[in-house]
C-alpha positions, 0 to 999 in steps of 0.5 A: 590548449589550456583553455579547451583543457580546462573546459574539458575537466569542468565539462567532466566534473558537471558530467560526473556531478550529474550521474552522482546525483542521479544514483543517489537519487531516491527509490520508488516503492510499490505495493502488490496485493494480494500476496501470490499464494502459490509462492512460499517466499509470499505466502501469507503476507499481508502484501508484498513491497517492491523497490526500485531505483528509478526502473531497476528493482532495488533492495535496501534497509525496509521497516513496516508498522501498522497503525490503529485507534485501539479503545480510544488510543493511538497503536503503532505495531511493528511488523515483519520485513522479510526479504526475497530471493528476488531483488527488491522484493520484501513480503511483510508479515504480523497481525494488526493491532485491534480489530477496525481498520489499520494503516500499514507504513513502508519504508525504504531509507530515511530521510530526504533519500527514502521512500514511503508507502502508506496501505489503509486495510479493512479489518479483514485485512484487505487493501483499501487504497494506497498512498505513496507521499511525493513530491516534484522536482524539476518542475514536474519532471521527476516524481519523487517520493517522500517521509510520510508525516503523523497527520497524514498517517492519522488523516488516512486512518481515518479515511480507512475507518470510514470506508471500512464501515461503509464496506461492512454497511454495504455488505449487511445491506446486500445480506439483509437484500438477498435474504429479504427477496429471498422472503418474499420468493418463497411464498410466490414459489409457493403460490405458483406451485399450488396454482399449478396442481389444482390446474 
């Protein structure tokens, strides 16, 4: 009896140790864009964040700043977190700084427990990728996110720079496309049209 006591008490402690940790695990972190419009709790936004715990949504302390080269210096820029009537749900609101590409950071927590996500925005202020750092455990069981570090902020500033131009690039291309055959419609227009009347 002593014996099948003393399992039965290590078997508890094990089972509470387990559901310990996996409450206090780390949240996951989501982005959604763009903001719904016709909500006034998002209205606005430059995006909206969503934060679970595991499945469920779960709030907790949020901060976001917006990072961009700004005539040749680094700027960091805090932005606005601004919490929903719905649970782990955060709109996040503020200018960026300058008027290239920037990367948005989001934090849920801190340390080993929290959870980042990492938007490269145009100019414009649209999406161009997003990035949540992580890493696995339990080999490959569980994805938990991480930190972000400084070099992959600035790596992803980077990457959001060119694509941005490579946008713009496109862009002026197709302009400069349209315009041209709308150029060389005209006189065809034209042509046609003057056959037509001295027919």
């Amino acid at each position: 009896m002593t014996i099948f006591r003393s399992t039965g008490s290590l078997l508890l402690i094990l089972a509470s140790a387990a559901t310990l940790i996996a409450a206090a695990g780390p949240p996951w972190i989501a982005i959604e864009y763009p903001a719904n419009p016709h909500d006034p709790e998002t209205r606005d936004a430059l995006l909206v964040v969503r934060t679970y715990h595991h499945e469920s949504p779960a709030g907790g302390e949020m901060s976001a700043r917006a990072v961009a080269v700004v005539e040749g210096r680094r700027v960091s820029t805090p932005l606005q977190v601004g919490a929903t009537s719905r649970s782990g749900v955060y709109a996040i609101r503020g200018t960026l700084p300058g008027t290239g590409a920037s990367v948005v950071t989001v934090t849920r927590g801190a340390g080993t427990g929290g959870a980042t996500a990492l938007i490269a925005m145009s100019h414009d202020r649209e999406i161009l990728t997003v990035r949540v750092p992580h890493r696995s455990v339990e080999n490959g069981r569980w994805i938990v996110p991480r930190a972000a570090t400084t070099a992959e902020v600035d790596q992803l500033l980077v990457t959001a720079s060119a694509m941005s131009e490579a946008a713009t690039s496109a862009r002026l291309a197709a302009g400069a496309g349209a315009a041209l055959l709308l150029l060389v419609a005209l006189p065809s227009g034209a042509w046609l049209a003057g056959r037509r009347r001295r027919r």
